[in-house]
N, C-alpha and C positions, 0 to 999 in steps of 0.2 A: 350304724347310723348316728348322725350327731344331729341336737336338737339345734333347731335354729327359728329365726320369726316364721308364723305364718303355719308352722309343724302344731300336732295337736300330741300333746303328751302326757304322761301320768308319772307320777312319781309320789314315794312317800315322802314325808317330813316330822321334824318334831320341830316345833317352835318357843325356845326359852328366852325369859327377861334376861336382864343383864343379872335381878338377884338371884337368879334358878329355877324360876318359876315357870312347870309349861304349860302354857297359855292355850297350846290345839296340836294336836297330832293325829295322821292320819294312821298309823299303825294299831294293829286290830282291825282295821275297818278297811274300807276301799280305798286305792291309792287317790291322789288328787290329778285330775283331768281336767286340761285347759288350753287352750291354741295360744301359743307361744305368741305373744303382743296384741294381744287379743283387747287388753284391761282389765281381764275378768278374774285377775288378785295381783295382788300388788305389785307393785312395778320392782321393786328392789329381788323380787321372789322371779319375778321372770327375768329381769335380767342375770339371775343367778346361774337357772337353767341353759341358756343358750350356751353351747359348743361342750355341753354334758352328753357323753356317752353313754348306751343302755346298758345299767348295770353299775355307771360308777357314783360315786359317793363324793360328797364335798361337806364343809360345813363355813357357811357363809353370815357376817354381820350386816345387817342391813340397818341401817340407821331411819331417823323418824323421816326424812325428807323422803327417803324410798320407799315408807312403809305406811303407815294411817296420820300422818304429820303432824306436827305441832298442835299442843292441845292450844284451844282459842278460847278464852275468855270471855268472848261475844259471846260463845256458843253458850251459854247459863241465862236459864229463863226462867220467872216467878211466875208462876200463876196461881188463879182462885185454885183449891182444894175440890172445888164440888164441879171442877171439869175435868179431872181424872175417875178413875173408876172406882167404886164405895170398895172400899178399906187397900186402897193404897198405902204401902207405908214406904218408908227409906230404906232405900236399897234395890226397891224391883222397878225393873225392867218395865217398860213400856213399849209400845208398838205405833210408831205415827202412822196418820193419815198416807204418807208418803214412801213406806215401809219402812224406813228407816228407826233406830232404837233409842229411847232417852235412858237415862238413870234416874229414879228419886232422891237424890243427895239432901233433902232435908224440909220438913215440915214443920212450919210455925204459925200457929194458928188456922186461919181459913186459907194460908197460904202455902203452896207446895214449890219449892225450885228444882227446877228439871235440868240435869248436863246431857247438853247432845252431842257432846262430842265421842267422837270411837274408843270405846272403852283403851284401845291399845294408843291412843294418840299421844305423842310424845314420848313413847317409848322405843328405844331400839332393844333390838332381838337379833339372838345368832339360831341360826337353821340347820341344823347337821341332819344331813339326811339319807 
């Protein structure tokens, strides 16, 4: 069988930066399972899969445009301190309204600045899997 759109398939991966860093792997764990053009992970990772056979192995660069994209500048926000949760500091992780994740990247006085951009944004990664 060869994967193609519309196929639901599983496959493992390891996901490294360009410095070596790996960022998520599903090895140990259960493999990852998705319907090929589905949307439901990124596009540079499904176009990877299609016309992979069960069993074979590839190891694939996917760049920022195909993967969490360019980090955005907009996306940095100040807010009050006392509309986050009491002992916030820099560094953690937040949880919107909207599910989606912020960063703390830095606190100065009553004032907290939040990045909401995808921790992986702007970065490319290779996939050997």
């Amino acid at each position: 069988m060869v994967a193609a759109k519309g196929m639901k398939v599983e496959c493992d991966y390891v996901g490294v930066l360009d410095d070596g860093e790996v960022f998520g792997t599903s090895k140990g764990t259960a493999p990852l399972s998705f319907v090929v053009g589905s949307g439901s992970t990124i596009p540079g990772f499904e176009e990877a899969v299609v016309g992979m056979h069960i069993g074979e192995t590839k190891e694939v660069r996917i760049e920022t445009t195909n993967a969490y994209g360019e980090r955005d500048e907009k996306a940095i926000e100040v807010v009050k301190l006392d509309r986050l949760p009491e002992g916030t500091e820099v560094g953690a992780n937040l949880s919107t309204g909207t599910g989606g994740t912020v960063v703390v990247t830095a606190i100065d006085g009553n004032n907290a600045t939040l990045d909401l951009n995808h921790p992986l944004a702007g970065k490319a990664s290779v996939t050997p899997g």
